[in-house]
Every structure is written in C-alpha cells, then in structure tokens.
TORBA-969288 format. One record per residue (C-alpha): residue in one letter; x, y, z. Coordinates in steps of 0.02 Angstrom, whole numbers, padded with zeros to 5 digits, always signed. Last residue first. Layout:
N
AXYZ/...
END
This chain:
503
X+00074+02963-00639/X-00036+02822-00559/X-00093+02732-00735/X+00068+02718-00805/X+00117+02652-00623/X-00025+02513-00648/X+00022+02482-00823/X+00199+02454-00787/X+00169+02335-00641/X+00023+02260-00750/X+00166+02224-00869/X+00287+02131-00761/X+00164+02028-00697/X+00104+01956-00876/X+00285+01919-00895/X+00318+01831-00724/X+00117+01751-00748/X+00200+01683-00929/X+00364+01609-00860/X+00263+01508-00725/X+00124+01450-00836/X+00267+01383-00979/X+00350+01309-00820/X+00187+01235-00756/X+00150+01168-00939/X+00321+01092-00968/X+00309+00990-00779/X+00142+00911-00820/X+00012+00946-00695/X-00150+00988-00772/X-00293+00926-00663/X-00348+01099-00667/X-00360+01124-00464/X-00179+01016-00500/X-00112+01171-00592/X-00176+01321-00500/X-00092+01264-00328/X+00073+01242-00426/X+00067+01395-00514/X+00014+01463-00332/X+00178+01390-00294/X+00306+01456-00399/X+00221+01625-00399/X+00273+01617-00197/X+00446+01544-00254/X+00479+01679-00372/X+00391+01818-00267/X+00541+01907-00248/X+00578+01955-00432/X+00408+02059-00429/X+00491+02141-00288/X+00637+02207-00407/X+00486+02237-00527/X+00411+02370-00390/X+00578+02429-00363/X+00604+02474-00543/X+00425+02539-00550/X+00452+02686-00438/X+00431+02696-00256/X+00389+02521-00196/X+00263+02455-00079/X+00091+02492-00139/X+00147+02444-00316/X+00222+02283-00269/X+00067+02269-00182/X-00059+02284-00314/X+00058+02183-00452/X+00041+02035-00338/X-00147+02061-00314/X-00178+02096-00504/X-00068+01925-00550/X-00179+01819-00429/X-00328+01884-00494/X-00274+01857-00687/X-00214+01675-00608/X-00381+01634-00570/X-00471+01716-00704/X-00395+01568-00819/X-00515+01463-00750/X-00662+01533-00853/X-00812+01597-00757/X-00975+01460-00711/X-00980+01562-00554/X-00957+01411-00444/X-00801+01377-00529/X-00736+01562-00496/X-00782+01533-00316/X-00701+01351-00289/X-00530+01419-00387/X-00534+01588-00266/X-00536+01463-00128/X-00393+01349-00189/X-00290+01504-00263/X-00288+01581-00083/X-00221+01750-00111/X-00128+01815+00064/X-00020+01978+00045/X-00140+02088+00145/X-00143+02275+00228/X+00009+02320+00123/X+00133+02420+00183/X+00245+02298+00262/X+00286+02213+00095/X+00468+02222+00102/X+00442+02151+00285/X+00352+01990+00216/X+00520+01963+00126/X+00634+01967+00299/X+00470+01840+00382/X+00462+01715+00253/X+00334+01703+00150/X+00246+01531+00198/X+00197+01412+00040/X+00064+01268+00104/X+00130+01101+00055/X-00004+00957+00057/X-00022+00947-00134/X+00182+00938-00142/X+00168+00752-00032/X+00057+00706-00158/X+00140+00715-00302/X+00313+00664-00213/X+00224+00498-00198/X+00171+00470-00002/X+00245+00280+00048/X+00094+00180+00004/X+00153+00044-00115/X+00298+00011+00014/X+00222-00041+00175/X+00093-00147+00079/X+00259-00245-00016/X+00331-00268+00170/X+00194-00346+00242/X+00259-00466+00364/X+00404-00365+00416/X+00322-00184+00409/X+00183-00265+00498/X+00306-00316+00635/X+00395-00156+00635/X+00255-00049+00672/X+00322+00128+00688/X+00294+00234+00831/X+00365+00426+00782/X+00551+00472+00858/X+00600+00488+00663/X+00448+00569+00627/X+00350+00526+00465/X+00396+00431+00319/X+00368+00544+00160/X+00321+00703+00253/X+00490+00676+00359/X+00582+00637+00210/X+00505+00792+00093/X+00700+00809+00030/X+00789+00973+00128/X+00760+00895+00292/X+00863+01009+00439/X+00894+00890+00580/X+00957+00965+00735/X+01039+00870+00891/X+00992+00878+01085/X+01047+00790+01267/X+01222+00843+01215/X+01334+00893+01366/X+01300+00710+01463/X+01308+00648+01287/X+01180+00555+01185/X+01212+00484+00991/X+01088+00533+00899/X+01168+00634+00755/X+01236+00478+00629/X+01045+00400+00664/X+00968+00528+00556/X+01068+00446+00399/X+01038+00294+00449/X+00822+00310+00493/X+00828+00369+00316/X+00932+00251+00226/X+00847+00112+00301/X+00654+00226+00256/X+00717+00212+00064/X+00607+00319-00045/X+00755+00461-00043/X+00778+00626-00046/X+00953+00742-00038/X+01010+00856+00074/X+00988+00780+00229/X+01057+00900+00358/X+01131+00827+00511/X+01153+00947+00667/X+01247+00925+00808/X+01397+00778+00778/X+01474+00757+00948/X+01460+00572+00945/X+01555+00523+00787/X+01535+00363+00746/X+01531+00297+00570/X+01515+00111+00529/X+01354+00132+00414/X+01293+00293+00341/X+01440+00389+00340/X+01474+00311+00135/X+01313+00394+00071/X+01359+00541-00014/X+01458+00677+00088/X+01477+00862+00156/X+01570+00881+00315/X+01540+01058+00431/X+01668+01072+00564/X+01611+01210+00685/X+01679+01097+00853/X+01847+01050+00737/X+01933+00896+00831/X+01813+00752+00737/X+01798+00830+00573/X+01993+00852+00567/X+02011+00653+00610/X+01870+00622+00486/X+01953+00708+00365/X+02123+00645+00401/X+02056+00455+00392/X+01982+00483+00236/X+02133+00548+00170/X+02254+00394+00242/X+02117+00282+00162/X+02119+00370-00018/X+01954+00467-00052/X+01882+00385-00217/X+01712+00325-00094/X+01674+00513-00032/X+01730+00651+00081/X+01720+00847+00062/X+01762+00956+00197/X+01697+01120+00268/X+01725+01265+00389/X+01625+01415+00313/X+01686+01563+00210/X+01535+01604+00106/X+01660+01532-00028/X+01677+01383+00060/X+01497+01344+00104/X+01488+01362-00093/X+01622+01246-00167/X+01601+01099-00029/X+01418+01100-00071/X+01459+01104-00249/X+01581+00949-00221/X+01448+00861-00116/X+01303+00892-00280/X+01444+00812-00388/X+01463+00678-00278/X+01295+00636-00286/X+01137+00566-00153/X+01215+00700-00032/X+01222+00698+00183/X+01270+00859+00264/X+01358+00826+00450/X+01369+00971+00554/X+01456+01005+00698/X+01363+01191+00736/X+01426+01368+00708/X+01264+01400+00606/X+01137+01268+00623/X+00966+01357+00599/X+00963+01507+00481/X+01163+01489+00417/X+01105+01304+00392/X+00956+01359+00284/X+01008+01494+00203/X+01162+01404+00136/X+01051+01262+00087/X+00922+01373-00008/X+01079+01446-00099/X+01111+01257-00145/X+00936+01232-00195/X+00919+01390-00321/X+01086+01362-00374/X+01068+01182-00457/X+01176+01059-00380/X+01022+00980-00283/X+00915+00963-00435/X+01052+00920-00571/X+01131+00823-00449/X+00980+00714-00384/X+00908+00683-00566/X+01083+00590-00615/X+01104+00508-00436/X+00928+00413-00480/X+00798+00431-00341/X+00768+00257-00277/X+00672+00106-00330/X+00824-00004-00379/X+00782+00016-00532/X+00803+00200-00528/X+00657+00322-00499/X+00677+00511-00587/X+00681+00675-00479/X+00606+00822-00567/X+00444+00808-00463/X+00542+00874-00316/X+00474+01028-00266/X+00552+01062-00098/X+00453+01100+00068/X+00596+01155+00182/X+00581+01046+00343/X+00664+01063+00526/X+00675+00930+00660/X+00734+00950+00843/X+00794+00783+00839/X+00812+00704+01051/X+00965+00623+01108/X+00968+00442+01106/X+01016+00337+01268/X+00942+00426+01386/X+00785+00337+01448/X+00649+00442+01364/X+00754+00445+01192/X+00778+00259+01194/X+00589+00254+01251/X+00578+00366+01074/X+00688+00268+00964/X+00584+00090+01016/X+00662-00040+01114/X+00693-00192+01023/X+00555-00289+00915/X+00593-00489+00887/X+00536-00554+00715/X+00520-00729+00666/X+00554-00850+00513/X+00685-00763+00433/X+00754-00806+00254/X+00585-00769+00161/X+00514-00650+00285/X+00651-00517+00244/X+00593-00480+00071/X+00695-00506-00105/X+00574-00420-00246/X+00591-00252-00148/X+00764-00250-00131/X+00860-00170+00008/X+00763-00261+00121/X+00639-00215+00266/X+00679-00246+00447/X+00751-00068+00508/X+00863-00074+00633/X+00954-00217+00592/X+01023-00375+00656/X+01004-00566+00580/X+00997-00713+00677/X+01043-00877+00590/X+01053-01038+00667/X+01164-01188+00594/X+01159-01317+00477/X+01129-01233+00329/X+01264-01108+00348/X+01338-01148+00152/X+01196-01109+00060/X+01160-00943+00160/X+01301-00863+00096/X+01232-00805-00051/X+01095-00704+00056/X+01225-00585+00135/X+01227-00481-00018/X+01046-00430+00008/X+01080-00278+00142/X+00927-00295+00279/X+01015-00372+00373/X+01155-00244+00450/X+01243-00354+00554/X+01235-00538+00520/X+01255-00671+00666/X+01289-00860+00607/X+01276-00980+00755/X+01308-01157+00751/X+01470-01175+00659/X+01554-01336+00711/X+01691-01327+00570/X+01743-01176+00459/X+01805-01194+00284/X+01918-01127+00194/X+02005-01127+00028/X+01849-01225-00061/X+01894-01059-00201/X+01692-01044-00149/X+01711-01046+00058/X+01866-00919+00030/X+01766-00804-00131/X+01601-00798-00002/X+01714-00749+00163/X+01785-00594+00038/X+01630-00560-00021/X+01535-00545+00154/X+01649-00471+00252/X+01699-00578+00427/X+01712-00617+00603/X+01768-00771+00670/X+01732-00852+00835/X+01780-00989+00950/X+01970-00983+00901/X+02109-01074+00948/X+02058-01226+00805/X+02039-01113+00654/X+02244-01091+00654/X+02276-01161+00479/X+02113-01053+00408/X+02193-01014+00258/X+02190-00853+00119/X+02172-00712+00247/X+02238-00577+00183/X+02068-00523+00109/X+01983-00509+00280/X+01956-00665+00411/X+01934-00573+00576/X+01997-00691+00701/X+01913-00694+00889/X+01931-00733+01074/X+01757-00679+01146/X+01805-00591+01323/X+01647-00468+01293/X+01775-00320+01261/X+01836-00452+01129/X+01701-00476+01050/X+01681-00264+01026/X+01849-00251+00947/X+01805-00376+00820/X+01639-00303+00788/X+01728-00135+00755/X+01850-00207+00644/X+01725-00281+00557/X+01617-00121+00534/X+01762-00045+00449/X+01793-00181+00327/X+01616-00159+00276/X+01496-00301+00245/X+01460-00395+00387/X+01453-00571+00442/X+01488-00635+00618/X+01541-00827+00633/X+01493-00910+00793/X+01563-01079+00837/X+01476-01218+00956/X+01536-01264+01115/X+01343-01247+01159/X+01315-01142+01322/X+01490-01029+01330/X+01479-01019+01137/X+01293-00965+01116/X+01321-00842+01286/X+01483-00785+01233/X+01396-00736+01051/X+01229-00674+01116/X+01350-00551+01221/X+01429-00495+01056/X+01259-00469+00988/X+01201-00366+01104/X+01334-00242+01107/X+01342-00228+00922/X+01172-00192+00948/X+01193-00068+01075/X+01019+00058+01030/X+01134+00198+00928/X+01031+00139+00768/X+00868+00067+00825/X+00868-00125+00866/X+00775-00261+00759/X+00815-00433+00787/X+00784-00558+00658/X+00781-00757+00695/X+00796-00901+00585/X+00748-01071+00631/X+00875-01194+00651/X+00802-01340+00725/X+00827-01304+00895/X+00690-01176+00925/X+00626-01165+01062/X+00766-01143+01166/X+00833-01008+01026/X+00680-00938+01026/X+00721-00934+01227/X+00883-00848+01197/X+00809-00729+01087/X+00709-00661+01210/X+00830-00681+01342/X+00943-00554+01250/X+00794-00423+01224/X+00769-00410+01407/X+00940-00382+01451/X+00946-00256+01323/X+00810-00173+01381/X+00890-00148+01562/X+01044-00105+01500/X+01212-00228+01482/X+01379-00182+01562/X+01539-00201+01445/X+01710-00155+01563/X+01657-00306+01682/X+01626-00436+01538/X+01734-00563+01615/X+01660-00711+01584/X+01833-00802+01498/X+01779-00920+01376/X+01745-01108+01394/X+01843-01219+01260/
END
C-alpha cells in the first residue's frame, strides 16, 4: 500500500532535513533493530519530523508504524499531523476495543495505557510493525511496551534525553543518540523567539526532596502560598510583565488557587486551571486565555506537554524544581516565534536558571545521555546556589535611605577582619545591627519612622543572617530564625537608645 506524497502544505527546514537523513542512514545501518533517540528542542518540529520519518519508513518498507504517546491530547495532535504528511491513520484510544479494520491502515497512533491494557486483554494486536515512534521519551511508562515491539525499530523523541527516573536511564533501551539543532541556532534562524530572563534569588532551604527526586508539593505550597512569596510575585509581574499574556506555572494547586486569589484582588485578568477541571472547562479557559491579550493563567504542571499557545509573552515559573525536562518544558510554552513576537519574558522565582543555567546556553546532550547519573549528582544544591546570592536593595527602598552616605555592610569582609583580630564572632552582627540602627536614625524623624524602616530591612537582615551563618558553619534553619528574630529585637532597641541618646 504506497501512500499519497503529497506533503505540499508540510515543508521541511533545512535542519530538519538534515536530521531526517541522519536517522535514515542509522536506520541503513542498522537493520537489526537497534534503537535510536532523537533529541529536538521544544518548538524545534518534532512532531513534524517524525511524521515525515513515518511516510518515508512506510513508503520504503511496507512496514507499519505505530506512534506512542501518553496524553490524549498529544494524540490527537499526532494524528492530525500524519495526516498533513498524507499518512492514513487510526488513533486507537479507549473506545477502541478491536482492530477489525487494521488492514486500511499503515499507521496507528496511540496512549500508552490504553494500547498496553488492548495488547495485554490479547484484544489486539497489530501485524507487520516495523517502526515504533515514541514522543516524549524520556517519560518511563512507555518501557512496558517494549516486550511486545521486539521485532521492530524503536526511535524515541524528546528534547531533553534524560529519564524521569533516575534508577531507569535512557542508554539502557537506546543504543544511539542523534543531537538536533540547538535552542540558540533555533533562536538565530527564527524559529524560537529569544527569553529575556529575570531571577529573584529565593531562599529555598525549606523545600523537602520526594522520592521521585523532586521538591515535594507539600513543601512547595507552604513556601510558595505563603504571603511573603506571593506578594513577591505580584511585585514581580506588575515590575516586569504587566499587561502581558502570561502563563504562571505552580508545583501545587493550592499555591495556583492563591495565585488566582491575589492577582484577583489586585484586580488583574486571571484564571485558574488544573487536572479536576472538567473537559468543557478546560477547554473554556484555554479558549478565554487564548482571545484575552492581558490574560494571565495560573497552573500546576498539566501545560507542560500538548499545549500551544503561540502568543503567550511572559512565563513565570513559580515554583522550583531539580528536573531540567520540566524546566526546558515549562520555558518552552513561551518560545514559540511570530512575525509580531520575535521576544518572550521569563521571570524565575525558583533558583532554575542558577540551578541549570540558560535556557539558550550550549548543553551537551551526548554526555548528558551517556552519563546521566554524573549529570545529576552535580546539579547546584539549593545550599549552594544561596551562598552565591548577593542581596540588592531595591531602588524605591534605597530612596528611604537617601540620606545616608552608605547602606553597604559586607558581613564576609567584616567576618575575615574580626577573625583576624582574634575578636568573638558575635561582633559581626553587633556591627551590622549599629549600621542598620545608624541609618534608620539618619533618615527618619522620630523613632516610629526609624522602626517603620527597621521593618524594611527584613529581607536585607534576612540575608546578612544568612551570610553570618555559613561564615560560622552554622546553618540549621531553627538557629537562623532564632538569629533573625533576635538582630530584629536587638535592632529595635539601639533605635531607641540611639534617639534616647540624641534628645
């Protein structure tokens, strides 16, 4: 059965020309089913690639092609996709209980559990398979289906070759690794639009591991649903994206619905959407999100995967995470290039970018293949990543302290000189306390406004606790918050003894 070779409404790019005869020739050299991974950044075509691999595959071998993924979105998608490529194809999802009809078609597309349950209940089963293409690889649930596609070539598709689970890497089910363009050529060429990328260093040694070696929803909601971090979320899209399509991505639901709650009552433009929204609400949502140009959509992870909305401007990750797939995803939802949107904003709210680097940044995929377990042990710890932050007043506060020649105290340097001096440590933080107290005094007119500027400094105190602490070597979270409650005090009564000492 030869297949129609129209592909006139799907052209292929340069690189993904390239890419395709790449594979073709493993294929070539390959014939006895060796496994193949192809890595393409999100926004790169790989849906587009990997349709064309299928009407090449069927159109040279007369073998079938079955296409596993594992969202019921993404399959419709696929399916749409094939067919723009002239591939004549059946989407087997959970009404399909028999493959009667397998004969008039060349290539099926299907979700992982609900193809598993058919090939397991012995219900169907698929002949002449040569070709098994998975989207989205590096998700484990596609490995039980390996068993029963041992006859035929697998190539698996992702943008990020490293597995959901640690203990499960990518090199054990794929023999070789072929590299796509990278994010930033894609960027040179036109294809992505470029991140203008903006951090807000966030202490986030509160944040507890899970199993599966992620931050645990529980510790992500009480952080990120506290009202410290979402009023430094408010500031921080009002600062940067205000007015802008924006997309805010949450590791709870709880932390989304607080989102919603605030951005609302500062009278913004915002929806929530997660997993227990019916289909006909998510599809409202999305519709509303899609039409509204100031829309502003709060989330967990469901708009990872299978979500495309072009004219989204600014993503905000409000949330962490130790998983770079989730991380090149979630920054991927904004990339999408426009003749009127060469640009998008990413505002990091987790210590992402200091935990993986740039998202446009070279990244050696190969290595990252090979030696997956190296790549992980040294991913930054949130220890370290905090050691590297240097605290910068920002610019409305420094103006309530205008009067002052200095605000600067380096705790580091006065640390080093104390040290030297044989003195006790504790000096430290008595300097510290005596500069604050100085200019609050220098810039207020009575000691009420001196301790309303004492209430300021939280975040600065915050952090030359911090600083203090690990020159000490003594960073346990109880002491820093007995440290932090005791320079507020000790603060508040040099004000009063420094006014005292004035009238």
């Amino acid at each position: 059965m030869k297949l129609p070779k129209d592909t006139s409404e799907k052209t292929l790019y340069d690189y993904q020309e390239e890419d395709l005869n790449a594979i073709f020739k493993h294929l070539e050299d390959n014939p006895d089913h060796s496994n193949l991974l192809y890595q393409l950044p999100t926004g790169g075509g790989k849906t587009v690639v990997f349709s064309e691999i299928a009407r090449r595959y069927i159109e040279k071998t007369q073998k079938k092609v079955v296409v596993l993924t594992h969202r019921i979105e993404l399959s419709v998608q696929t399916s749409r996709m094939l067919h723009g490529f002239g591939v004549n194809n059946k989407i087997i999802n959970s009404e399909v209980k028999e493959l009667k009809d397998q004969d008039e078609f060349m290539c099926f597309v299907a979700m992982v559990e609900t193809l598993n349950n058919r090939l397991q209940e012995e219900k169907v089963e698929i002949k002449n398979i040569g070709l098994v293409i998975i989207d989205e690889a590096h998700y484990n649930s596609f490995r039980k289906l390996f068993k029963y596609f041992e006859n035929s070539t697998i190539i698996g598709v992702t943008a990020t070759p490293l597995s959901s689970n640690i203990k499960l890497p990518m090199k054990d089910n794929y023999k070789k690794l072929i590299v796509g363009e990278s994010i930033s050529s894609l960027i040179g060429k036109k294809f992505l639009a470029k991140a203008n990328m903006y951090n807000y260093d966030v202490s986030l040694q509160s944040l507890k591991l899970g199993i599966n070696g992620d931050y645990t929803v529980k510790s992500s909601d009480e952080l990120y649903g506290n009202h410290s971090m979402l009023g430094k979320l408010v500031s921080a899209y009002t600062e940067i994206a205000l007015g802008t399509k924006t997309l805010i991505f949450n590791n709870g639901i709880n932390t989304s619905r607080y989102v919603y709650e605030i951005f609302k009552k500062a009278g913004y433009n915002i929806r929530h959407l997660d997993n227990k929204n019916t289909a006909t609400e998510r599809k409202d949502i999305l519709q509303w999100f899609s039409e509204t140009p100031d829309a502003i959509l709060t989330s967990v992870s469901i708009l990872t995967t299978g979500f495309d909305e072009p004219t989204v401007e600014t993503i905000i990750l409000n949330r962490a995470t130790r998983s770079l797939t989730l991380y090149f995803q979630m920054i991927g939802r904004g990339s999408r290039y426009l003749p009127n949107k060469e640009e998008f904003t990413v505002v990091d709210m987790g210590n992402n970018v200091a935990r993986f680097g740039m998202w446009n940044a070279a990244i050696d995929w190969q290595e990252i293949f090979h030696f997956p377990d190296f790549y992980l042990e040294n991913i930054k710890n949130d220890e370290e990543i905090e050691r590297e932050f240097i605290y910068e007043m920002p610019p409305e506060l420094k103006a309530e302290f205008a009067k002052s020649d200095s605000i600067e105290f380096d705790i580091k340097a006065e640390y080093k000189k104390s040290f030297a001096n044989g003195e006790k440590s504790k000096l430290v933080l008595e300097r510290s306390i005596e500069q604050h107290a100085q200019i609050c005094l220098e810039n207020a007119e009575d000691v009420f406004d001196a301790r309303i500027l004492a209430k300021k400094l939280k975040e600065e105190i915050a952090y030359r606790v911090r600083q203090y602490s690990y020159c000490i070597m003594n960073n346990t979270k109880n002491y820093k918050e007995w440290l932090e409650e005791d320079y507020e005090r000790k603060l508040r009564s040099k004000i009063s003894k420094k006014f005292a000492a004035k009238m």
